[in-house]
N, C-alpha and C positions, 0 to 999 in steps of 0.2 A: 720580355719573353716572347718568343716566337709562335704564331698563332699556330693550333695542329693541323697534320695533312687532311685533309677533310675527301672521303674517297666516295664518287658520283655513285648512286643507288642502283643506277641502269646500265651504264656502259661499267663500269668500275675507273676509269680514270682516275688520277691523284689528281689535288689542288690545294695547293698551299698560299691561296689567293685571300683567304680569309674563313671567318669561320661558319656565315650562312653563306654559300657560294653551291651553284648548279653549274656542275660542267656546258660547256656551250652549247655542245652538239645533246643535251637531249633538254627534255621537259620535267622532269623526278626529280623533286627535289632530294637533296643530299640525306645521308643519313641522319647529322647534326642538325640538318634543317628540321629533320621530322620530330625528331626530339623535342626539337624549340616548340612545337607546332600544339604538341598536349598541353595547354591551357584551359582552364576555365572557357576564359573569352574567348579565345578560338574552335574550342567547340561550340559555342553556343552562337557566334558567325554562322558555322559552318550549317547549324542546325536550321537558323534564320533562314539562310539563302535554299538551302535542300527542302525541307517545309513550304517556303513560297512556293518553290519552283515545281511541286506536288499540286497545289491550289488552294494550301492553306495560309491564314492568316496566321500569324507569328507574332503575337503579343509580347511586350515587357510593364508588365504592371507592379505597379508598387503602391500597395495598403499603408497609407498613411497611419503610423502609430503603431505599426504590427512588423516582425522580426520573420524571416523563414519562410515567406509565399515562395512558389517553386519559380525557377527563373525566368520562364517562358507560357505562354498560354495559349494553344492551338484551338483553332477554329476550322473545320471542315467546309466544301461548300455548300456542305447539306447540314451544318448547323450544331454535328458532333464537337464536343471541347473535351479536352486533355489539357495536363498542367505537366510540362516535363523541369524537372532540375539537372543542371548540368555541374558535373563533379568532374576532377581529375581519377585517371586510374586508380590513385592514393586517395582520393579527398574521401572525407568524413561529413555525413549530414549531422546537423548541429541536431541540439534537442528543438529549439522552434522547427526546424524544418522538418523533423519527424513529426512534431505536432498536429502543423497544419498538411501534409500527407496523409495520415491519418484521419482529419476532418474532412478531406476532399473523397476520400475512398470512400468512409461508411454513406456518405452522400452519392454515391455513384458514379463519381470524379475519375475516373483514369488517372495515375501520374505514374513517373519511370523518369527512372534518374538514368541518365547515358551518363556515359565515361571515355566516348571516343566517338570520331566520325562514324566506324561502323558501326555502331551501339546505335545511335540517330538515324543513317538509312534503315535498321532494323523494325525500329522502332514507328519511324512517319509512316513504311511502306504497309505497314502491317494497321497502323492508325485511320490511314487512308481508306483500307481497302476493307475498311470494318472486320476485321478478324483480331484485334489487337483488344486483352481485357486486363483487369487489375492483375499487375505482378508484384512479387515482393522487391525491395529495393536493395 
């Protein structure tokens, strides 16, 4: 079966080169690319490297013997923490992950579940800039 035309984001060019391919002459990835792109782990990449590059520390901790800590755990340079989880635009927080969201909030915990790059710049720049408080998830 033949792979589909896959049509550049930016210029519009066709490319029937395969099916993550970026026309030559630009930078934007394909439409298919970005598709591919809404992961779990690629947003939570994405949040790692935008979070450092703010001046915070970007944790991955895992509680030995416990289900549902939220994926990430930010650290400011003045010492503020946040716990964000990272879902698909679909994805569903489990019951542990309500759980412990719930135990971090009434403790005065910040957490925010993102669902996309923009949802993370939203999120760190407002985190950062101390204007950012408990929202519902």
């Amino acid at each position: 079966m033949q792979e589909p035309i896959v049509i550049c984001c930016q210029c519009g060019k066709r490319s029937d080169r395969g099916m993550i391919q970026r026309c030559r002459a630009c930078t934007q990835p394909t439409n298919k690319e970005m598709e591919k792109v809404m992961t779990e782990a690629a947003i939570e990449d994405y949040l790692t490297a935008y979070a450092s590059k703010r001046g915070c520390l970007c944790l991955k901790l895992a509680l030995v013997g416990q289900r549902g800590w939220p994926d990430r755990t930010l650290i400011t340079p003045f010492g503020r923490v946040m716990c964000v989880e990272v879902k698909t635009p679909e994805g569903k927080l489990t019951k542990q992950q309500r759980r412990w969201i719930d135990r971090l909030k009434v403790r005065g915990v910040p957490v925010h579940v993102v669902r996309s790059n923009e949802d993370v710049i939203r999120v760190v720049n407002a985190f950062v800039s101390n204007s950012l408080e408990h929202t519902d998830s």
